[in-house]
C-alpha positions as CSV (number, residue, x, y, z in Angstrom):
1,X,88.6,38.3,-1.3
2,X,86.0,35.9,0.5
3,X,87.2,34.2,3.6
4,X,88.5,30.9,2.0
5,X,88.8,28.2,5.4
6,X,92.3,26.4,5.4
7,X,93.4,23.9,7.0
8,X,97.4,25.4,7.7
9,X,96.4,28.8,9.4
10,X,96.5,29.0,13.2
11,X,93.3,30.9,14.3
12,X,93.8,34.5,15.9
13,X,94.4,34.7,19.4
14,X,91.7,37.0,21.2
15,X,93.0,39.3,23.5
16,X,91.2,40.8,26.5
17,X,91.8,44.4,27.3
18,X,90.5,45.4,30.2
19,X,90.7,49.1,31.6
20,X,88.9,50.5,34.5
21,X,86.2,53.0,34.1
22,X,86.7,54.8,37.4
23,X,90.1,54.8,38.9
24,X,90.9,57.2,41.9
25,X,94.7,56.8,42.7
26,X,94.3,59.0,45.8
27,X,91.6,57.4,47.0
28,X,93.3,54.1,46.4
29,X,96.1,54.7,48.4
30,X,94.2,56.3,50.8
31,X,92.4,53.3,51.6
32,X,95.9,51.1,51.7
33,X,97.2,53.6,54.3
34,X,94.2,53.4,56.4
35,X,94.2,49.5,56.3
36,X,97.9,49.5,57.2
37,X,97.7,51.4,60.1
38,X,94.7,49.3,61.1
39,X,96.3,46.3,60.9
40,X,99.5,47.6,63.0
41,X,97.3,48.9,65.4
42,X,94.8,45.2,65.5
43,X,91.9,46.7,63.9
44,X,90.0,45.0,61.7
45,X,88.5,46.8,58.5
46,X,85.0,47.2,58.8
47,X,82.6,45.2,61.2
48,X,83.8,41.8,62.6
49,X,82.9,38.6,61.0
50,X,80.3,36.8,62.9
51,X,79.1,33.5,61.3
52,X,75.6,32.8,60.9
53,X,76.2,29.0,60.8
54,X,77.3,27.0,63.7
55,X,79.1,24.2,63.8
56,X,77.8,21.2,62.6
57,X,74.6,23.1,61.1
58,X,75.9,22.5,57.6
59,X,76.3,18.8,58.0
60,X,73.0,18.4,59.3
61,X,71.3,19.9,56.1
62,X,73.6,18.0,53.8
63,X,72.2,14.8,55.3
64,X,68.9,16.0,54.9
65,X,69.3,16.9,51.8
66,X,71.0,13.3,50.9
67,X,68.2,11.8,52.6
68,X,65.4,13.8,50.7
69,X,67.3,13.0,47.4
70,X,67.0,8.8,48.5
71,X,63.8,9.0,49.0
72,X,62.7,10.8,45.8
73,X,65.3,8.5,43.5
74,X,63.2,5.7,45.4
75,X,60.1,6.8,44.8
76,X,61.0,7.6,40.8
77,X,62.3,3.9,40.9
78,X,59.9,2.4,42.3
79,X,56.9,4.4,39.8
80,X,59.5,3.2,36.9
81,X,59.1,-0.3,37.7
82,X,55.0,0.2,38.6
83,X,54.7,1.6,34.7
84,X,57.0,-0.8,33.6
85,X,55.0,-4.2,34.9
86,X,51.9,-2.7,33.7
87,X,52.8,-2.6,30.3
88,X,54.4,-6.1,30.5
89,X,51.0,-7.2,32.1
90,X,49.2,-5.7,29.0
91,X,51.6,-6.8,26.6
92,X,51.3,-11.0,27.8
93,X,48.1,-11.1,29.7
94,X,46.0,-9.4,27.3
């Protein structure tokens, strides 16, 4: 029988199954071992975290970028109202 739409039926839920391709439980716990005993002993994983942007670096390019986007709303504006009284001109004065 054809799919007939009604208006009483709930829809389907979809379901998401997700399973892992490649899943090493050894390694796994290795790795949660070795983080453990680095964090008892004040290790951190890895290399430490150095941030590239200092302070007060990213409020400087947000106001540039505010800035930059005034001047090019202004300048849109402004070529807007240019195109605007032209047409206006050539509409009565002509």
């Amino acid at each position: 029988m054809a799919h007939i739409p009604t208006f009483f039926s709930k829809p389907k839920y979809k379901r998401f199954h997700y399973s892992p391709r490649y899943y090493d439980e050894q390694k796994e716990d290795l790795d949660q071992r070795i983080r453990q005993i680095e964090a008892e002993m004040g290790v951190e994983h890895g290399k430490a975290y150095i941030p590239k942007i200092r302070k007060g670096q990213m409020g400087s390019y947000v106001n540039k970028y505010r800035k930059r986007q005034s001047r090019q709303s202004n300048l849109r504006l402004f070529v807007i109202i240019l195109i605007l009284s032209f047409g206006a001109w050539l509409l009565f004065f002509r």
